[in-house]
C-alpha angles and dihedrals in degrees: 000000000000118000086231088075092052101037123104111235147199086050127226111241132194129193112243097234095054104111117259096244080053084056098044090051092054090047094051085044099054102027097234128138103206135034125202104235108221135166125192090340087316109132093212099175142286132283121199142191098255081054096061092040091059091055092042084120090052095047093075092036105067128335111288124192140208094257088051087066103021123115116231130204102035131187131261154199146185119267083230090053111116118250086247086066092047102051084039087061098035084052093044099057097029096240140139109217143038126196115229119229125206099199093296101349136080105248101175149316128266120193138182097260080050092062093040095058079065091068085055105068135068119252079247100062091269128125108261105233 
């Protein structure tokens, strides 16, 4: 199965300067667990919940912002990679989430939960029970 059937697009951005209550809140909203961080078309990197959990302290100190807990430079795959190659990179960097190219441009997410809604479902379309 290609990752393009699991992924979530199109994908929810933020731009890196909006406040990190502002984040948490879209998040909550939405019920997603990560945001693509993009700026004027610029895909900058990806902010997640467990991001903003780890600065809760810092959030009622000073104004933080999504740039100041960010992480830059994230993986990648294409959105015609197997699953398989998906869950081995998400395993081998320990992390929970994978953007999805389409050639130059990001396509979609695909996240851990994603890949494990696979496991749920028959080979015939039917929830797995």
């Amino acid at each position: 199965m290609r990752v393009s059937r699991v992924m979530t697009s199109p994908v929810s951005t933020i731009d890196p300067a909006t406040e990190l209550v502002v984040a948490r809140e879209l998040m909550e909203a939405s019920n997603f667990h990560h945001l693509v961080v993009a700026q004027g078309g610029t895909t900058l990197g990806v902010i997640s919940d467990r991001d903003v959990i780890r600065s809760r302290p810092k959030l009622y100190d000073d104004v933080w912002r999504v740039r100041d807990v960010m992480t830059e430079g994230v993986v990648s795959v294409s959105a015609d990679s197997s699953i398989a190659e998906a869950a081995r990179l998400m395993r081998e960097r320990n992390i929970h989430c994978l953007l999805v190219m389409r050639g130059d441009e990001v396509g979609g997410i695909v996240t851990a939960t994603d890949l494990l809604k696979v496991l749920e479902v028959a080979p015939d379309g039917r929830t797995a029970s």
